[in-house]
C-alpha positions as CSV (number, residue, x, y, z in Angstrom):
1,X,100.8,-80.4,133.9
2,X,97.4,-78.4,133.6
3,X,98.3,-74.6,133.3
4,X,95.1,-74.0,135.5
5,X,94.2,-74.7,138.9
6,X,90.5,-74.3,140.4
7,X,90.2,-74.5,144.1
8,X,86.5,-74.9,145.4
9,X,86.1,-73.5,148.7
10,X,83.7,-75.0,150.8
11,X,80.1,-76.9,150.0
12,X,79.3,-76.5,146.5
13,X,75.6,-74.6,146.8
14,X,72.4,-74.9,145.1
15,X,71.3,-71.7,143.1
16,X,68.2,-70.3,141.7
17,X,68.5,-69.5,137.8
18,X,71.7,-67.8,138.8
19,X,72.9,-64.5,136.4
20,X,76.9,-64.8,136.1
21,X,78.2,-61.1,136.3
22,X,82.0,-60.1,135.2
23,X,84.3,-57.6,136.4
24,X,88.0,-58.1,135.9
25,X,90.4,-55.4,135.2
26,X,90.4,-54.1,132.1
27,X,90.4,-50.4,130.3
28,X,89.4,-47.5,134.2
29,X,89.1,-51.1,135.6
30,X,85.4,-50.3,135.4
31,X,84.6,-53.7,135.7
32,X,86.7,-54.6,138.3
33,X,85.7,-51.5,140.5
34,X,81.7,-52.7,140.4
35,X,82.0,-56.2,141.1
36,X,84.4,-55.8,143.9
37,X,81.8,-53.4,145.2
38,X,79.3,-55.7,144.8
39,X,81.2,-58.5,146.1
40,X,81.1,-56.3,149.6
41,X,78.5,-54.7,150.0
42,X,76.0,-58.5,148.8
43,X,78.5,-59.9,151.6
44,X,78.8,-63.3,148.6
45,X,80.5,-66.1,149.7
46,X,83.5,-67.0,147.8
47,X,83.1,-70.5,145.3
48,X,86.5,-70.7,143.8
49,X,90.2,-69.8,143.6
50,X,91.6,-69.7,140.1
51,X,95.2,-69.5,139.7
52,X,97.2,-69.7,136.3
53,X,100.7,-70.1,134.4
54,X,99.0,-67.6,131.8
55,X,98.5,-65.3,134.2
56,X,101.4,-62.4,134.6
57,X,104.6,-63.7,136.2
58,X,104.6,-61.9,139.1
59,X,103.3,-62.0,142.4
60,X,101.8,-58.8,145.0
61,X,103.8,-57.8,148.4
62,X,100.7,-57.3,150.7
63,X,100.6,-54.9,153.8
64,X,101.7,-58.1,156.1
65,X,105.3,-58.1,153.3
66,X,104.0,-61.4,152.3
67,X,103.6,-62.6,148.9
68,X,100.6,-63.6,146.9
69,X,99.8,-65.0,143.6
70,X,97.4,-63.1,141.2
71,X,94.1,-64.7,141.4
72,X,90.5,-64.5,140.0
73,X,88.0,-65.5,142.3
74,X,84.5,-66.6,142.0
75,X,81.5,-65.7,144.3
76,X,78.0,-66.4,144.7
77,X,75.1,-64.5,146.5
78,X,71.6,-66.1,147.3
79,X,68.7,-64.6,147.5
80,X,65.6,-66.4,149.4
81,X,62.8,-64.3,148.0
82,X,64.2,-63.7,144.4
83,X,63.8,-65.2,140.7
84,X,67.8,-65.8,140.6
85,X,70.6,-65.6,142.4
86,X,74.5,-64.5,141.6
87,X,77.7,-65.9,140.5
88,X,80.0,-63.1,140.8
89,X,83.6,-63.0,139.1
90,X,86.4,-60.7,139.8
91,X,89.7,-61.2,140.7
92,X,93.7,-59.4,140.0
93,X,94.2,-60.2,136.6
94,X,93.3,-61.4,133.0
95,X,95.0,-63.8,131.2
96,X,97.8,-62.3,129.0
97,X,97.5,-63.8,125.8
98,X,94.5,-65.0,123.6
99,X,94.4,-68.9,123.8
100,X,94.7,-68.7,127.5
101,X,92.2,-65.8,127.1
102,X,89.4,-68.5,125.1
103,X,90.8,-71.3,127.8
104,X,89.6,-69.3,130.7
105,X,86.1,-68.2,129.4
106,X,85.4,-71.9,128.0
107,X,85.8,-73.1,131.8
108,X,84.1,-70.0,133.2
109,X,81.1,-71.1,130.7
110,X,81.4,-74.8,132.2
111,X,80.8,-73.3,135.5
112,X,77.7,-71.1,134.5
113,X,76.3,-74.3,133.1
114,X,76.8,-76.8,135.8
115,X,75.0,-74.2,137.9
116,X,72.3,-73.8,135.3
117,X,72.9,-69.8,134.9
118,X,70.4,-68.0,133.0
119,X,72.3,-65.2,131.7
120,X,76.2,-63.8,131.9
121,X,76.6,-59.9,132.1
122,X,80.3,-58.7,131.5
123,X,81.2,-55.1,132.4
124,X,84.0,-53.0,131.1
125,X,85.1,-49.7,129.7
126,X,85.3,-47.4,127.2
127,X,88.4,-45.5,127.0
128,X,87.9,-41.7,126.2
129,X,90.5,-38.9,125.7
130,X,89.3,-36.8,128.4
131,X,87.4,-37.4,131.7
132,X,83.7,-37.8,131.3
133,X,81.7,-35.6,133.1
134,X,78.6,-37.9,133.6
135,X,79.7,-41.1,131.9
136,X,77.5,-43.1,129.3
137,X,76.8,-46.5,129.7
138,X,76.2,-48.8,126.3
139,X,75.5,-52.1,126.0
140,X,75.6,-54.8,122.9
141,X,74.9,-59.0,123.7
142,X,74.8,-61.9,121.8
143,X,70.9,-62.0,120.5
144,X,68.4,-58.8,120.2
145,X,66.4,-60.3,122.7
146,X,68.7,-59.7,125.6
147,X,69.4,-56.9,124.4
148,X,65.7,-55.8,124.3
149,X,65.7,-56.9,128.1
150,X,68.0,-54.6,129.3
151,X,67.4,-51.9,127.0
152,X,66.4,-48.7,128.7
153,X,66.5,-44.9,129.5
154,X,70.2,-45.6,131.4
155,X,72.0,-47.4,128.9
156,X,72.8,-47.0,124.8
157,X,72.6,-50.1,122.3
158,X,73.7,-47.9,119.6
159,X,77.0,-49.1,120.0
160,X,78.5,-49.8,116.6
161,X,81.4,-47.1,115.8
162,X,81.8,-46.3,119.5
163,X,83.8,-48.9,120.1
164,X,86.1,-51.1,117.8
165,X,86.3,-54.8,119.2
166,X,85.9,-55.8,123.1
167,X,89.3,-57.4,123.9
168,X,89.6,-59.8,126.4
169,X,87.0,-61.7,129.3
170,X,84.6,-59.2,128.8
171,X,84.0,-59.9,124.8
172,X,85.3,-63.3,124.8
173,X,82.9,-64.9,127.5
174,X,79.2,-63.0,125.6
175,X,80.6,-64.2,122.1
176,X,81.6,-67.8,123.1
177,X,77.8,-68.2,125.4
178,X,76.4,-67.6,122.5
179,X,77.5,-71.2,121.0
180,X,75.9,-72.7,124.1
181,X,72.7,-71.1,123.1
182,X,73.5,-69.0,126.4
183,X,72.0,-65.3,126.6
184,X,74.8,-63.0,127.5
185,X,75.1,-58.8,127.7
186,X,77.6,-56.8,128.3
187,X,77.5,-52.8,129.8
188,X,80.4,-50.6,128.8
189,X,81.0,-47.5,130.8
190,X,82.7,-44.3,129.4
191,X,85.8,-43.6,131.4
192,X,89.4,-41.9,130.7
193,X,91.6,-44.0,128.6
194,X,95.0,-43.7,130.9
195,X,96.2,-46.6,131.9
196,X,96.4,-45.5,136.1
197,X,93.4,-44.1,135.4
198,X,90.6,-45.7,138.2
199,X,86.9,-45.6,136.5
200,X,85.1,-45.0,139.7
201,X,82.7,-42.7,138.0
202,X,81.7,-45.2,135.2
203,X,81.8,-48.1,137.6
204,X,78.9,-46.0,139.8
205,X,76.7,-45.3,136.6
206,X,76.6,-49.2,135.7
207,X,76.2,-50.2,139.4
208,X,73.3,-47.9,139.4
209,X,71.7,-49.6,136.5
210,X,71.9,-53.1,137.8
211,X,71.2,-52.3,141.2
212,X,67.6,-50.9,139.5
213,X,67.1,-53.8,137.3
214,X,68.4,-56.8,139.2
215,X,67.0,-55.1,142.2
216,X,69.4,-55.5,144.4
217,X,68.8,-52.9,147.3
218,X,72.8,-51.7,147.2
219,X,74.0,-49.2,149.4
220,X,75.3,-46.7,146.3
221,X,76.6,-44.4,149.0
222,X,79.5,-46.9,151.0
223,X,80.8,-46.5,147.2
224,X,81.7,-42.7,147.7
225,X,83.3,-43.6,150.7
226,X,84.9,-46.4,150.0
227,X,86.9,-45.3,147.0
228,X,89.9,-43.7,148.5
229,X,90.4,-47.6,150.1
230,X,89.8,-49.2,146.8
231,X,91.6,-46.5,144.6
232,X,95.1,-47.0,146.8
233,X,94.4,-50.9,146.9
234,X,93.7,-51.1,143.2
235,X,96.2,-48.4,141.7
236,X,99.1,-49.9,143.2
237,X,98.7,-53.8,141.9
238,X,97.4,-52.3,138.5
239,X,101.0,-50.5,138.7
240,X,102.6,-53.5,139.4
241,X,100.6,-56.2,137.0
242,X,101.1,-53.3,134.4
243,X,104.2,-53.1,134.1
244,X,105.2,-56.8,134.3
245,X,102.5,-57.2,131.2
246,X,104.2,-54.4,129.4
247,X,107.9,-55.9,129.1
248,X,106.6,-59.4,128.5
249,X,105.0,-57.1,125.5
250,X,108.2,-55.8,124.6
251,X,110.2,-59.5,125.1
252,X,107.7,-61.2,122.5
253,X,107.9,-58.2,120.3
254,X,111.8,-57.4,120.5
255,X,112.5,-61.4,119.4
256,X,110.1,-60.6,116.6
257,X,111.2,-57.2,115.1
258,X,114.6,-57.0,116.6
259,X,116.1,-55.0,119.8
260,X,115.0,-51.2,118.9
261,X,111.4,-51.7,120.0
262,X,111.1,-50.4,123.0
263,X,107.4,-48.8,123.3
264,X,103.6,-49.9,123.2
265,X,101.0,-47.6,122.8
């Protein structure tokens, strides 16, 4: 049995040189936090439903006391009188351990190249020991060239010693495209490095910068006001998809070093 399951959702579509953009949870869910924003305010029709067995073993109570399954979720937005158009991924979760972690961006990739995508951005977050005050944005990719594209007066490419190596989605899915001769970026957002911590502040500073250079025409604003919604929403599934991460965490590790581990930092 296939430990993934990809449900299309209505008529496949025909896109113009879409860009595939990334936002799953991760360090301040910084990623997460933009593209959901995105998701909303670009009104993008949802593609797929991805569903998982290497996704946490859990499910969410939502405000009807029904169950759901962690999902990711995959969108696209056209545009009639632009260059490209956008795939847009988000969703609950990331897979929990690395092979599923290379699984999932390999078929991601497959899906960027059936629609012909001429880039992938991944977002993310850097965590800090303290709250940034006006959060930096950097960004590395997988050729100087891209990286020269999107270089400019809002983000940093100096980004070697700021960060040690991009774990998960986010990393995984610029490395691999680069095997498929595949341009890929990815903006990282200062944020606080707590765990409950919700990037909104970081989240804002990379929205701004793609809104400006994918031109976009967001509504920044409906962001300020809709973060108490999003916050509650988000903070309490990251609570719960947290926790059930952590002591499968501390199952693996106790069979390994023995019963008197009992914290990850």
């Amino acid at each position: 049995m296939s430990t993934w399951k990809i449900d299309q959702i209505g008529k496949k579509p025909h896109l113009k040189n879409p860009i595939l953009i990334e936002g799953l949870p991760g360090i301040g869910n910084v990623g997460k936090v933009a593209v959901d924003f995105l998701i909303d305010e670009l009104k993008a029709k949802k593609l797929y439903e991805i569903t998982s067995y290497t996704f946490p073993h859990s499910v969410f109570v939502n405000e009807d006391n029904l169950v759901e399954l962690p999902m990711i979720d995959i969108y696209y937005k056209k545009f009639g009188n632009k260059k490209h158009d956008l795939i847009l991924l988000g969703g609950d979760v990331q897979p929990i351990d690395e092979v599923s972690s290379y699984e999932f961006s390999e078929k991601v990739l497959n899906i960027a190249e059936q629609f012909k995508s001429m880039e992938v951005i991944t977002l993310g977050g850097i965590g800090l020991a303290e709250i940034p005050k006006k959060p930096k944005v950097y960004c590395t990719g997988n050729s100087k060239k891209i990286i020269q594209k999107y270089k400019n007066g809002m983000v940093n490419d100096k980004l070697y010693g700021v960060v040690g190596p991009i774990v998960g989605v986010s990393g995984l899915l610029v490395g691999l495209a680069k095997r498929r001769n595949l341009d890929a970026v990815s903006f990282l957002a200062e944020t606080y490095g707590h765990p409950m911590y919700l990037g909104i502040k970081g989240a804002m500073e990379i929205l701004k910068f793609l809104d400006k250079k994918l031109n976009l025409n967001v509504n920044m604003k409906r962001l300020n006001e809709e973060i108490k919604e999003i916050e509650e929403d988000l903070m309490h599934r990251t609570e719960q998809i947290s926790e059930v991460s952590r002591q499968t965490a501390l199952k693996k590790l106790r069979s390994k070093f023995g019963e008197g581990v009992d914290y990850i930092g």
